[in-house]
Structures are given as C-alpha cells and as structure tokens.
N, C-alpha and C positions, 0 to 999 in steps of 0.2 A: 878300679877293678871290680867285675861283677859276684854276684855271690855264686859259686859252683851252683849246679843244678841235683848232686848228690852233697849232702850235709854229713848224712853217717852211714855209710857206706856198707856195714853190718849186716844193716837191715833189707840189701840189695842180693848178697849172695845168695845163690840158688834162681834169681828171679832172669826172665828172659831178656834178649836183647834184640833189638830189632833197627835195622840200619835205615837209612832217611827214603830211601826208594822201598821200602816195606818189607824187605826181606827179613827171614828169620835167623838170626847170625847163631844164637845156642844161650846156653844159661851162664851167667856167672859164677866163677869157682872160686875164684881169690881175688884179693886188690894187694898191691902194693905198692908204697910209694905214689907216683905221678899215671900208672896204669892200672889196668884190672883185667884178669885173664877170665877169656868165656870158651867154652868146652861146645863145638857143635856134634854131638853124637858121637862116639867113641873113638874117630880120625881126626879127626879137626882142631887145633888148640889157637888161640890169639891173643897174643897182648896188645890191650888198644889203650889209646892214653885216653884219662879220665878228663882230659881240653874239647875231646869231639862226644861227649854226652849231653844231650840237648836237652832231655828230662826223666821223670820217673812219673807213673801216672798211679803207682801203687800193686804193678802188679809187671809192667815192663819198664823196661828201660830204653829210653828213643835214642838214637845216635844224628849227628849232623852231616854223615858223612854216610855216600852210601856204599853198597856193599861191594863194591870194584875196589874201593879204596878201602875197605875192611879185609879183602885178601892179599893185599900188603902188608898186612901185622900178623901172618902166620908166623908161628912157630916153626922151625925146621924141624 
C-alpha cells in the first residue's frame, strides 16, 4: 500500500482544491474519516474521498479525478 498523498490533514483546511482537468472545485472545510468536505462559494458543498487526492503542493490540493466526477460527490 502506498503512503496517502495527505499525511496531516490539519494543515489542509482552508487550502483549495483543484480537480485533474484544472478546475477550481472550492476550499476545504472539514475531513473526516475516509473523506473531506470542500465548500465551492456559498451553494455548493462535496464530500470527496481522501482515495482521489493526487497531491498537496503547499498551497493546493490536486485531485485524480476530474471535475465530472467531482459532481457526483455533492452534497444534496
């Protein structure tokens, strides 16, 4: 098994998120457990699982996945 690509997850909140075709998904608000919820502008909520986060470069956070399949993790 490989090592996650987020270690301490803490230090993530607040920082953006951006899906693999470049789009800007919104910011991190929470984690828990096996997902982490990102808020894109005051309508938009998503729980995406912490499995499709490809990296952190220190200021975003990259996904493997791009943003078609990041609107299958809304929130209702």
């Amino acid at each position: 098994m490989s090592e996650p690509a987020i270690l301490h997850w803490e230090r993530v909140i607040h920082k953006n998120v951006r899906s693999s075709d470049g789009t800007d998904v919104g910011n991190i608000i929470s984690e828990a457990g096996d997902t982490f919820t990102v808020m894109q502008g005051t309508q938009r909520e998503y729980n995406i699982p912490k499995s499709v986060v490809e990296g952190f470069n220190g200021s975003e956070v990259s996904l493997s996945i791009p943003y078609s399949e990041v609107l299958g993790y809304k929130v209702a």
